[in-house]
C-alpha positions in Angstrom: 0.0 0.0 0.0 1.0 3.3 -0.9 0.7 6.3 1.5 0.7 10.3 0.5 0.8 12.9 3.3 1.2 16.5 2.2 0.0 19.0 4.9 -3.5 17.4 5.1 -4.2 15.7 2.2 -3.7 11.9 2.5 -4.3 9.5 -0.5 -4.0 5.4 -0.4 -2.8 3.6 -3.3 -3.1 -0.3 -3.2 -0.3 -0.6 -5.6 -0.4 -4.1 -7.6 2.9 -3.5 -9.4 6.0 -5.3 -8.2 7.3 -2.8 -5.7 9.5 -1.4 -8.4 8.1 2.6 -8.8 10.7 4.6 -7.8 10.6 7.5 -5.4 12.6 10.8 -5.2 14.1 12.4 -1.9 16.5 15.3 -2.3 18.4 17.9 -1.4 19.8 20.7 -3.0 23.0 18.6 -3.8 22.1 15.3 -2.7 19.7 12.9 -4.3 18.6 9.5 -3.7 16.2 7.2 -6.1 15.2 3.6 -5.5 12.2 1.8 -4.9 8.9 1.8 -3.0 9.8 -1.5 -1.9 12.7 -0.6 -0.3 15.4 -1.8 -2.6 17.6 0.0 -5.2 17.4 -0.3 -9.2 20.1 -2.2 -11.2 22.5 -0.1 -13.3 21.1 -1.2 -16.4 21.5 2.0 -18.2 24.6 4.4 -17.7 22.4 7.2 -18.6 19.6 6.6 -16.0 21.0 8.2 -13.0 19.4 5.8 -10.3 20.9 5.3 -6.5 22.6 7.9 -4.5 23.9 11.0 -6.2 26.1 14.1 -5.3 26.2 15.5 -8.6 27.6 15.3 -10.8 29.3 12.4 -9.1 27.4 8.9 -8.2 28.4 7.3 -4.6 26.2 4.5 -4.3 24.4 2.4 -6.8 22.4 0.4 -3.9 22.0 -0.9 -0.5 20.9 -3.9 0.0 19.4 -4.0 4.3 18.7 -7.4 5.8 18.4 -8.7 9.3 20.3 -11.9 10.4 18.9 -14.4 13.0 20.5 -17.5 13.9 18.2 -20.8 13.2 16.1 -18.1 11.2 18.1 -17.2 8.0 18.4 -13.3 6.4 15.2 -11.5 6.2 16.0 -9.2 3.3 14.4 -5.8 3.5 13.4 -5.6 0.3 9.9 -6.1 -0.1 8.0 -3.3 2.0 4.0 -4.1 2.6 3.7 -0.2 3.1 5.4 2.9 1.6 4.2 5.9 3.0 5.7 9.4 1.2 5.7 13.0 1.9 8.6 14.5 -0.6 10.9 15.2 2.2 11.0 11.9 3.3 9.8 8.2 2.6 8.8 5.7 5.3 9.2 1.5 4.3 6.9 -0.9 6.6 8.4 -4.4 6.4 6.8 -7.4 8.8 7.6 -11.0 9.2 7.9 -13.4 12.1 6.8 -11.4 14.6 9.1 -8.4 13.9 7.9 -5.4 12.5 10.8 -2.7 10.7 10.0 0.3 9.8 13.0 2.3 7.5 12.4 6.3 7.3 15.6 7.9 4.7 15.8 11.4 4.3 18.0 13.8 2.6 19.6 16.9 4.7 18.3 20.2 2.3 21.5 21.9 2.8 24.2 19.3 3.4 25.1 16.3 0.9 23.7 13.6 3.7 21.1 11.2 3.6 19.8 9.5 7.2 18.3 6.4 7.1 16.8 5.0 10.7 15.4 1.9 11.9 13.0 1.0 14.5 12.5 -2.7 15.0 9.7 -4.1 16.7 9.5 -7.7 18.8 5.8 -8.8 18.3 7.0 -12.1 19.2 6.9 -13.5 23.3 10.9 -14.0 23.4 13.9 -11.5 23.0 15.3 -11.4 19.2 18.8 -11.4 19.1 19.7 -9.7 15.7 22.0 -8.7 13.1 21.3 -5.6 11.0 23.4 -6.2 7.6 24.3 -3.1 5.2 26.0 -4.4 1.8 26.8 -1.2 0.3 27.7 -1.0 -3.8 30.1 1.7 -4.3 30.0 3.3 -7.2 31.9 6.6 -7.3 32.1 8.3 -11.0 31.2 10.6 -13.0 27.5 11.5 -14.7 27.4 9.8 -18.2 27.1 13.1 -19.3 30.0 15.2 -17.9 32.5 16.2 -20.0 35.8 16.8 -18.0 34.8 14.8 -15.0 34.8 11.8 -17.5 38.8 12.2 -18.3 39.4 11.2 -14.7 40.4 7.7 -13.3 38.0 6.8 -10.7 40.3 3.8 -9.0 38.3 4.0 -5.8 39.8 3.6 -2.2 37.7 1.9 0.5 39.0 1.4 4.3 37.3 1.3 7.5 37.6 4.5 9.7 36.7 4.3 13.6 33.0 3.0 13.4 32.7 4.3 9.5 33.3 3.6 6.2 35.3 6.0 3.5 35.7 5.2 0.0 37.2 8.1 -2.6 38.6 8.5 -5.6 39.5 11.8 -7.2 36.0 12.9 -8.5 33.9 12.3 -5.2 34.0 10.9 -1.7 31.3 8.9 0.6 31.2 7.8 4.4 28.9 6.0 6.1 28.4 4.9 9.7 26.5 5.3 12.6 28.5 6.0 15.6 28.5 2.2 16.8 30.8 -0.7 16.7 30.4 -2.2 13.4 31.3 -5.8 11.6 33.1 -4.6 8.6 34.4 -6.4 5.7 35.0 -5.5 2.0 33.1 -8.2 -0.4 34.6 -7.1 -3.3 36.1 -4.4 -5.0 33.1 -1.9 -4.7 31.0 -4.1 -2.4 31.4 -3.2 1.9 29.7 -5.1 4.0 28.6 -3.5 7.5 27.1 -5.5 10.7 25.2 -4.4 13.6 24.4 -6.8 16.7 20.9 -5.5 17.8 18.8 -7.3 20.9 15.0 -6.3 20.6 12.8 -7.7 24.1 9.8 -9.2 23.4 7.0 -6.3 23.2 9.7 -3.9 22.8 10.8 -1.4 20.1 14.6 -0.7 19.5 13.7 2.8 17.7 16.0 5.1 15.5 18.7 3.1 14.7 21.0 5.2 12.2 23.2 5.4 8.8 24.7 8.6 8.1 26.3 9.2 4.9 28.1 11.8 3.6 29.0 12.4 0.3 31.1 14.8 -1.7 31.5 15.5 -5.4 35.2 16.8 -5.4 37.1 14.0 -3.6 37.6 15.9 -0.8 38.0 13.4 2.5 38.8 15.7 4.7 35.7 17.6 3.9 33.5 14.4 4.1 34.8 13.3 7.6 34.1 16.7 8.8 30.8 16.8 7.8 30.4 13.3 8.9 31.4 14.5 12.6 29.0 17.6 12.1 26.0 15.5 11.6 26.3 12.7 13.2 24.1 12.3 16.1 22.0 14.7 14.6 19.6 12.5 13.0 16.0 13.9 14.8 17.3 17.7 13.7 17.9 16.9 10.0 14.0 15.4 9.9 12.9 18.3 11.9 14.4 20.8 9.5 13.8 19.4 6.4 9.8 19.4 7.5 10.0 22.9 8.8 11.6 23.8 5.4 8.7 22.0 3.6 5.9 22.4 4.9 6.9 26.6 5.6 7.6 26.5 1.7 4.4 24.7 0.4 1.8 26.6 2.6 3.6 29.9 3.9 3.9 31.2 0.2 1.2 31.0 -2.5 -1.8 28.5 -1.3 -4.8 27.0 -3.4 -7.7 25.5 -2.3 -11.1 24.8 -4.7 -14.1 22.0 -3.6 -12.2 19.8 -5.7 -9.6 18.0 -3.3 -7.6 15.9 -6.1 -6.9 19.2 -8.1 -6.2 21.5 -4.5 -3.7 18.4 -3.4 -1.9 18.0 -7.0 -1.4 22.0 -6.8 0.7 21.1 -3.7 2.1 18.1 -4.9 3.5 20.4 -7.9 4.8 22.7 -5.6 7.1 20.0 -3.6 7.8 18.6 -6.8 10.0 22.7 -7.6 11.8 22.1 -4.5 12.8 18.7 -4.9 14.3 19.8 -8.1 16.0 22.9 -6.9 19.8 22.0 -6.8 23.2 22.8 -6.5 25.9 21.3 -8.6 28.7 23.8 -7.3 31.5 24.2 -7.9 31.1 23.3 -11.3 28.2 25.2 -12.2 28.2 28.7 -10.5 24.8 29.1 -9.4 21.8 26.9 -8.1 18.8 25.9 -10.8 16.3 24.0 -11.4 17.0 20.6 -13.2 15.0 19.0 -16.0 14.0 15.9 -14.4 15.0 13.0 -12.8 16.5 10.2 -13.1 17.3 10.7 -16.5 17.8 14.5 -16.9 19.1 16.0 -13.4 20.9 18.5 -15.6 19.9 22.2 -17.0 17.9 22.3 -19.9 17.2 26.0 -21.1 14.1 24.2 -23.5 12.3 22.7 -20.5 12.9 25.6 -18.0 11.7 28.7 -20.0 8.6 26.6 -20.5 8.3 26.3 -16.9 8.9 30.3 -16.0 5.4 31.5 -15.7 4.3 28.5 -13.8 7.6 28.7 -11.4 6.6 32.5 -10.8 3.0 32.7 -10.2 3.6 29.7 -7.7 6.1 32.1 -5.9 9.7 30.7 -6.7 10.9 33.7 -8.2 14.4 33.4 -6.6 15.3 30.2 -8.1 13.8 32.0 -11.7 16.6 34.8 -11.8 19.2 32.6 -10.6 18.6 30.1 -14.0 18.0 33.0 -15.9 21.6 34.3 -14.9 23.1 31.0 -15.7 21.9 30.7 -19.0 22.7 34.3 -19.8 26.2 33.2 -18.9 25.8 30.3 -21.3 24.3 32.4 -23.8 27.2 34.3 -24.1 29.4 31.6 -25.2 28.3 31.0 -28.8 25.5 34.3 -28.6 22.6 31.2 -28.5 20.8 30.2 -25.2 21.9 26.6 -24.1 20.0 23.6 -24.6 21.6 21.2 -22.7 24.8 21.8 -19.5 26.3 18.7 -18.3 26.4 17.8 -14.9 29.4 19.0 -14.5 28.7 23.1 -16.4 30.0 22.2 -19.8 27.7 23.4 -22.5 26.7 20.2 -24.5 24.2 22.0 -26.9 22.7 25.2 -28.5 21.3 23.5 -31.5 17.1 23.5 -29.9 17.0 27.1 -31.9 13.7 28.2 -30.2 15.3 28.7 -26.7 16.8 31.6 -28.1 13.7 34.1 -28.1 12.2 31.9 -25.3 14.9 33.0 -22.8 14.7 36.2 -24.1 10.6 36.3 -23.0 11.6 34.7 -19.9 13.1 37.6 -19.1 10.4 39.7 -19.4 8.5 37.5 -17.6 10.6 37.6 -14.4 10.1 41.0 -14.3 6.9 41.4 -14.9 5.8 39.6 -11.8 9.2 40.7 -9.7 9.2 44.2 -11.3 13.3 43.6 -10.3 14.6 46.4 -12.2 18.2 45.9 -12.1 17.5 41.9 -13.2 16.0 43.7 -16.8 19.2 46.5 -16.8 21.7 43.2 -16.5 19.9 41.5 -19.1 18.7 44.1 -21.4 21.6 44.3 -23.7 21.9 40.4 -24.5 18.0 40.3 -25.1 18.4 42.5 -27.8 21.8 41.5 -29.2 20.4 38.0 -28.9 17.5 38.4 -30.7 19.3 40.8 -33.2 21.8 37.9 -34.3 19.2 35.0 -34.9 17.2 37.1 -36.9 20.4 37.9 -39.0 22.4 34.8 -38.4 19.8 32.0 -38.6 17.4 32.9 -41.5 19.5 32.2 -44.6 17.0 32.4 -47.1 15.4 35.7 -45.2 11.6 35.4 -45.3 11.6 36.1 -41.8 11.6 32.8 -39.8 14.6 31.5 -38.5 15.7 27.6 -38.9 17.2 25.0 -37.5 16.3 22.4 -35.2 13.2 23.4 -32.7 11.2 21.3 -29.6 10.5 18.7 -31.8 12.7 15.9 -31.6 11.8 14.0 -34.5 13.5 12.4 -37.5 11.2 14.4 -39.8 12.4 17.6 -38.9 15.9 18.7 -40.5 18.5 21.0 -39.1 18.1 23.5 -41.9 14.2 23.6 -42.0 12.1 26.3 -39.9 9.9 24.9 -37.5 6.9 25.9 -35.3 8.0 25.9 -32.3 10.8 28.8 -33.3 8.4 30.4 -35.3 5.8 31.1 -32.6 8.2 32.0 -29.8 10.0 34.6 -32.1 7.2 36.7 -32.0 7.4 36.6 -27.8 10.6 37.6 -27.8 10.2 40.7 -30.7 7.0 41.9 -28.5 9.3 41.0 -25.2 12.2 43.4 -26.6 10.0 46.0 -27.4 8.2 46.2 -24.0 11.8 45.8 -22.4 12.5 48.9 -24.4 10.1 50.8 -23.0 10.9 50.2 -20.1 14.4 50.9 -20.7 13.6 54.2 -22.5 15.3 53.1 -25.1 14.5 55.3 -28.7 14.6 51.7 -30.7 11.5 50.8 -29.0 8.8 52.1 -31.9 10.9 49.8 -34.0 11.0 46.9 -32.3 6.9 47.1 -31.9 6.5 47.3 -35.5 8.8 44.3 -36.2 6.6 42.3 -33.3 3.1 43.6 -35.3 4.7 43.3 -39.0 6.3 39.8 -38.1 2.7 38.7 -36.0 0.7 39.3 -39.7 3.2 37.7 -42.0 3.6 35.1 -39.1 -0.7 33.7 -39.6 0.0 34.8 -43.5 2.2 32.0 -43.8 1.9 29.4 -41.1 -1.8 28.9 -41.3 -3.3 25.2 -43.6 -6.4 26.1 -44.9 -7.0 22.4 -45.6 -6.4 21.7 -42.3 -7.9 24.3 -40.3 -4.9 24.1 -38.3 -1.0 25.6 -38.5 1.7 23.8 -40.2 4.6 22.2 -37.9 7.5 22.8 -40.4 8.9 24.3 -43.4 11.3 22.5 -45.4 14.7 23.7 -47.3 12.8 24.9 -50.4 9.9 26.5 -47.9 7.5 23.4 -48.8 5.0 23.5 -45.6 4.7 19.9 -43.6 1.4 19.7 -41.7 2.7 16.6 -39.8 0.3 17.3 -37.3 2.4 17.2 -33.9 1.2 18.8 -30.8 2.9 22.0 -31.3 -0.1 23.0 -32.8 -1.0 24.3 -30.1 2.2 27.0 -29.8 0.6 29.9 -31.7 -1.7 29.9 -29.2 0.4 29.4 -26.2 3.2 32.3 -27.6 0.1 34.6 -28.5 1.2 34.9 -32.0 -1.8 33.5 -33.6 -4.8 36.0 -34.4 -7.7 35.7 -32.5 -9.9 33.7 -35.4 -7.0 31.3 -36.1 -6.5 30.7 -32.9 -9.9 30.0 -31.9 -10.5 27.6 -35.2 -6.9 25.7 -34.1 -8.1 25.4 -30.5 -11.1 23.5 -32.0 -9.7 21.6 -34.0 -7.4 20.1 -31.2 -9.6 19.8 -29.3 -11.6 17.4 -31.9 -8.8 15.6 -32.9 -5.9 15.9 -30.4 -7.3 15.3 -27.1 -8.5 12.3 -26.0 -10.5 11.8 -23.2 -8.5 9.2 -21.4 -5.1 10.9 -21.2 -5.3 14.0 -22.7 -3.3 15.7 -25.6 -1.7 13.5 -27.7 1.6 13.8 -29.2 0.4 13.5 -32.7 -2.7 13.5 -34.7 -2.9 10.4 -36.6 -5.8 10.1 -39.4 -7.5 7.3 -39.7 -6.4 5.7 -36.2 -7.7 5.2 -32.6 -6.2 7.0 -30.7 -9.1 6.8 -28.3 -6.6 5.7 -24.9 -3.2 7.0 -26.4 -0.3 8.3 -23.9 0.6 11.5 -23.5 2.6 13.8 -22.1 1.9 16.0 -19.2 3.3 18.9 -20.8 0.9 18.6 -23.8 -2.1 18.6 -21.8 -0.9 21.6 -19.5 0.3 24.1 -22.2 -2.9 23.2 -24.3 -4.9 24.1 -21.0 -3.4 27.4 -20.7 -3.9 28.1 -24.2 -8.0 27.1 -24.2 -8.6 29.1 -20.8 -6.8 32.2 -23.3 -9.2 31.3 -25.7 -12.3 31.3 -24.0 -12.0 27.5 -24.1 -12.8 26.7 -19.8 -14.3 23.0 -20.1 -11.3 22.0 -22.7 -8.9 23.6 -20.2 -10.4 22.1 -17.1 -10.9 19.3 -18.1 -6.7 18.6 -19.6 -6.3 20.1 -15.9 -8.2 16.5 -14.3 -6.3 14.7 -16.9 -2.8 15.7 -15.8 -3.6 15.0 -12.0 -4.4 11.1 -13.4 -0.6 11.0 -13.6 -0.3 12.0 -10.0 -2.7 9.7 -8.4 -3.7 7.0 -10.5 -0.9 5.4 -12.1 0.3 2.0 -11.1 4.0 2.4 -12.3 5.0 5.5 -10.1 5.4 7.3 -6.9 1.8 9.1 -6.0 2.8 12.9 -6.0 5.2 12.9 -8.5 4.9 14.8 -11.9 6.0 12.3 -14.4 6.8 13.1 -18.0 4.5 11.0 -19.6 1.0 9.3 -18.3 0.2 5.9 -18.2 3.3 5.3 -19.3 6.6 7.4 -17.3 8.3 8.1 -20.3 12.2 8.8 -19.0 11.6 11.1 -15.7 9.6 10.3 -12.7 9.9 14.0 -12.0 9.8 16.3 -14.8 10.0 20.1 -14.4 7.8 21.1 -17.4 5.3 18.9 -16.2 4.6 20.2 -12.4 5.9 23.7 -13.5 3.0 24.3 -16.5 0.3 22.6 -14.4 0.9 25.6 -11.8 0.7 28.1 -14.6 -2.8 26.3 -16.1 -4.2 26.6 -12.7 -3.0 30.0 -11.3 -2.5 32.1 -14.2 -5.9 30.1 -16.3 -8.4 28.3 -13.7 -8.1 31.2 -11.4 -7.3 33.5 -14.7 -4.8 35.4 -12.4 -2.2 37.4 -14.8 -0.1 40.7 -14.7 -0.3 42.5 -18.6 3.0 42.5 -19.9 2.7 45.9 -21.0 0.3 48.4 -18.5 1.1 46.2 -15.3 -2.5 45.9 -14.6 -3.4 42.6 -13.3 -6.7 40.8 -15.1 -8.9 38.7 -12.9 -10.4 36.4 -15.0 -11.3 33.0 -13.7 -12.9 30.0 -14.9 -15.8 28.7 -13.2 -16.6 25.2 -13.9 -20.2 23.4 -13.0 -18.5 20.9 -10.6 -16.6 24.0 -8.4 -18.7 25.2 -5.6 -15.6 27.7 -4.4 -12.1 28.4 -5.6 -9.1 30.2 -3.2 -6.0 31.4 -4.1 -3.6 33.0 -1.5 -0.2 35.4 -1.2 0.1 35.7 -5.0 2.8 38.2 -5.4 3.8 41.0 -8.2 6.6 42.7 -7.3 6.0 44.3 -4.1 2.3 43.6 -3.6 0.7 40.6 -2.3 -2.8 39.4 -4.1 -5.6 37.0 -3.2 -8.7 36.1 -4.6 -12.1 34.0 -3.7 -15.0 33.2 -5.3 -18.3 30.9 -4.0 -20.9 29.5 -5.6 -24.3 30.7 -4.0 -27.3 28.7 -3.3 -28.9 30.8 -6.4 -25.8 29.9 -8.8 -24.0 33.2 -8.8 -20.8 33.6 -8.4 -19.4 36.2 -5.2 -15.7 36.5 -6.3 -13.8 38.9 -3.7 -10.0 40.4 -4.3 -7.7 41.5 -2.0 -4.4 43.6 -3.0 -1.6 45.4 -1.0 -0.9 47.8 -3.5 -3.5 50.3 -5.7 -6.9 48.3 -6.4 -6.9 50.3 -9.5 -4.7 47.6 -11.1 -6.9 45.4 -10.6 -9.0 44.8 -13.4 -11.9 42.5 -14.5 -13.2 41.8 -17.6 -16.9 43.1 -19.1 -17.5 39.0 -19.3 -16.4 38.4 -16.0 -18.6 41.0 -14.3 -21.7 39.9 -16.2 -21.2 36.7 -14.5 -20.5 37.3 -11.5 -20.7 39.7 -8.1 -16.8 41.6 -8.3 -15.6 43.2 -5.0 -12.1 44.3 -4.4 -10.6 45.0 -1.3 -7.6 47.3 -0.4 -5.4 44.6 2.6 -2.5 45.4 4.8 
């Protein structure tokens, strides 16, 4: 049985897979990954990043737990009957033979530690006399994907160490202990094997028996045994701490709440998703970010994070925003493109996705829009429009105005020299993005750059639009020949506002016919001719098409992708419940994958609840969706800039909607729609 507990949401999940979902518990440079049945994953795949991770550097591929009684044989601790998770830590129930275990591992948030404890309870009527077996695989190297981590030998020293273990090499070092008197005895070459005598009364409970380790990502010993030292003993304070730090971040900051408990607890599930994402790879990589997902992405990827922006802000992460903003700019300036891909260990593997060129640039102007962080826009004003200035000169060789090479989509169809939608529709974002950031800046090229946005917006649905199709083309080839092809990016003229408002609509409608199904959602690709009635899908797909239909007037279709996406948090058989995988039913490659926790917070904040500060007058429209099944939507502490927001709204016995704001700053930016107040009773209210 599975177990969720996230403030006071609990779910059950009688899980009838083999035990084998994984879980996540981090820190911001520590992760650990195994399964829900309390053992680890074999390393079938280099590039799966399973087991115990300092990155960029691996320590441990898996520990295998057991308990040892004599006439009795070795209980191995491997097949829990309960798993009980709440993202900053998990909890494994094991029971045979009158014992009961129960394992709790959790990660330290600011210290590359993970603390696993024991309590062992004798059901039985006669003392247990027991011995607690660790038999830890080392496994200290590089990412697959680091560059100059990878030219190093990782011949691995392991020796015993008062009552620890150290093993190190020169890209990372791990200890592990617990204080006590251990048996200890190396196995093999990357195999230690540690022994604990243990004797548990009958009707007693031995509780909290630790295993601290310590890992570091250098090869620094000395720096491991000190933090060792630091911790140990501290086991009760690292669990304290990392709860505080939860639980203040999920409900002290922005809160949700509607009469719809799976879609108020998937909001929170998305927010501990950011901060179990949030890492630190220094010193290789100069500044915390958020990674792309894990376990198979735990790196930077500029494509999947500037989809993410609006979601990461309205939710109220705006620090951890500007700090990847920064680091890509850094990249950016490398090869004047924004990165695709860093390794693990800060080497810039690829610039080739062409579209997160203007999307960074739009990022930008999103952080500010909701920070209003002046000094963030003067730092990044100048590369926004040199940026932009060199792709539209440098990577439109035939110069009808769209720029080419290789965009989102990752298919064989798609050629490097071809323009495709995905660059097409955020170039426009990033010409209107300049040109605000201009005016802002008071800069005289600003006239100009509006004109470009508005000129390039017009030849934009001159050219894109199918006719035949009643729906945008995905690609252009060499010879400008259009390629329907029929992917989900479809729905990106929408999402980058580029499309007019009667292509848009028609586009919206025909997804809605033809791309979304009503098992999963949004499907990757429209196939004629085929049932695609129960096809996968990924979150993303459904999320960004949700935003897009609450923009178009298009509630139910929106709402509705909404209660598809939380299907992949709660329902799936193959995965953790909370986590945001990349894909539903199937996972896909991540278990947790920023763009699909980070765009469900932007569908329901900035479309369900229709909460969004104009890019260009600052004024923030209220303009909710109000579905049949809601009775009562809350959102909480939304901030812009220096004001805090909230807003209500009730269903009354007579069907009417009572929608109340309140707003720290002048209630004269506060503005709702003609539509909004036909439907509804609008009050705002000046708060403290």
């Amino acid at each position: 049985m599975q177990t969720l507990n996230i403030g006071t949401l609990s779910r059950d999940y009688k899980s009838v897979s083999d035990g084998k979902s994984a879980f996540l518990l981090s820190g911001k440079s520590m992760y650990e990954t195994g399964c829900i049945n309390g053992s680890f994953f074999d390393d079938v795949y280099a590039h799966v990043e399973h087991g115990i991770w300092c990155h960029p550097v691996k320590l441990i591929s898996s520990i295998d737990c057991s308990i040892i009684e004599e006439d009795k044989g070795v209980w191995s601790l491997n097949k829990a009957v309960n798993f009980k998770y709440n993202f900053y830590s998990a909890e494994f129930e094991f029971e045979n033979d009158g014992l009961k275990v129960l394992r709790r591992d959790v990660v330290a948030e600011n210290h590359p530690a993970l603390c696993t404890t024991f309590s062992i309870e004798n059901r039985s009527n006669a003392e247990r006399l027991l011995t607690l077996r660790f038999v830890v695989c080392m496994d200290i190297r590089p990412s697959q994907r680091c560059v100059g981590l990878n030219q190093h030998k990782c011949n691995t020293t392991i020796s015993r160490e008062n009552h620890a273990v150290i093993a190190y090499n020169e890209v990372g070092a791990v200890m592990i202990g617990n204080g006590k008197t251990s048996g200890f005895r190396q196995v093999a070459d990357s195999l230690v094997e540690l022994e604990y005598k243990l004797s548990v009364p009958s009707g007693k409970t031995v509780t909290s028996f630790p295993l601290l380790i310590v890992g570091d990502n250098k090869g620094d010993v000395a720096g491991v045994r000190r933090t060792y030292h630091e911790l140990a003993g501290r086991y009760d304070d690292i669990y304290a701490e990392k709860s505080h730090y939860y639980n203040r971040q999920l409900f002290d900051g922005v809160r949700f709440d509607c009469s719809d408990y799976r879609l108020t607890g998937a909001f929170y599930c998305a927010k501990a998703n950011v901060l179990l994402n949030i890492c630190n790879h220094s010193p290789y990589i100069k500044r915390p970010f958020v990674r792309a997902g894990v376990p198979v992405y735990p790196r930077l990827f500029g494509t999947d994070f500037c989809f993410s922006v609006r979601g990461l802000l309205a939710s109220g992460f705006e620090d951890i925003v500007k700090e990847t903003l920064l680091l890509m700019a850094a990249y950016t300036k490398e090869h004047m493109r924004a990165p695709h891909e860093i390794s693990s260990d800060g080497i810039l593997l690829g610039w080739d996705h062409i579209q997160v060129s203007p999307q960074w640039i739009a990022a930008c102007l999103d952080y500010y829009v909701w920070s209003h962080d002046l000094s963030f826009l003067e730092e990044v004003y100048p590369l926004c429009t040199s940026l932009l200035k060199d792709i539209l000169s440098g990577a439109d060789s035939d110069k009808d105005g769209f720029i080419e090479g290789h965009g989102l989509m990752e298919e064989s169809e798609f050629k490097a020299d071809w323009e495709e939608l995905s660059a097409a529709s955020y170039t426009y974002t990033a010409l209107k993005a300049v040109s605000i950031m201009a005016d802002i800046m008071h800069d005289t090229a600003a006239p100009s750059y509006k004109d470009k946005a508005a000129e390039y917006r017009k030849h934009f649905n001159d050219v894109w639009w199918n006719n035949e199709e009643s729906v945008w083309n995905c690609a252009f080839t060499e010879n400008n020949e259009p390629r329907p092809y029929n992917f989900w990016s479809v729905v990106f003229p929408q999402s980058a506002g580029v499309a007019s408002g009667e292509k848009g609509l028609s586009a919206m409608n025909m997804i809605e016919k033809y791309w979304v199904n009503s098992s999963w959602g949004m499907v990757g690709r429209f196939r004629r001719n085929t049932d695609q009635t129960n096809e996968g899908v990924g979150l993303v797909h459904n999320n960004l098409c949700s935003v897009a239909a609450f923009k178009y007037g298009k509630g139910e279709l929106g709402w509705n992708l909404l209660q598809l996406t939380t299907k992949g948090v709660f329902d799936l058989e193959n995965t953790c419940l909370g986590l945001f995988p990349e894909c539903q039913p199937g996972l896909c490659s991540n278990i947790s994958q920023l763009w699909s926790y980070s765009t469900f917070l932007e569908s329901v904040l900035t479309g369900l609840a229709g909460i969004s500060p104009d890019e260009e007058s600052g004024v923030i429209e209220i303009s909710p969706f109000f579905p049949a099944t809601l009775s009562y939507l809350h959102v909480e502490n939304i901030r812009v800039g220096d004001n805090v927001l909230s807003m209500k709204w009730k269903r009354t016995s007579s069907g009417r909607i009572k929608l109340d704001v309140w707003y720290t700053g002048d209630v004269g930016n506060i503005m709702f729609p003609n539509k909004l107040k036909r439907m509804a009773d609008c009050r705002i209210h000046k708060s403290a």
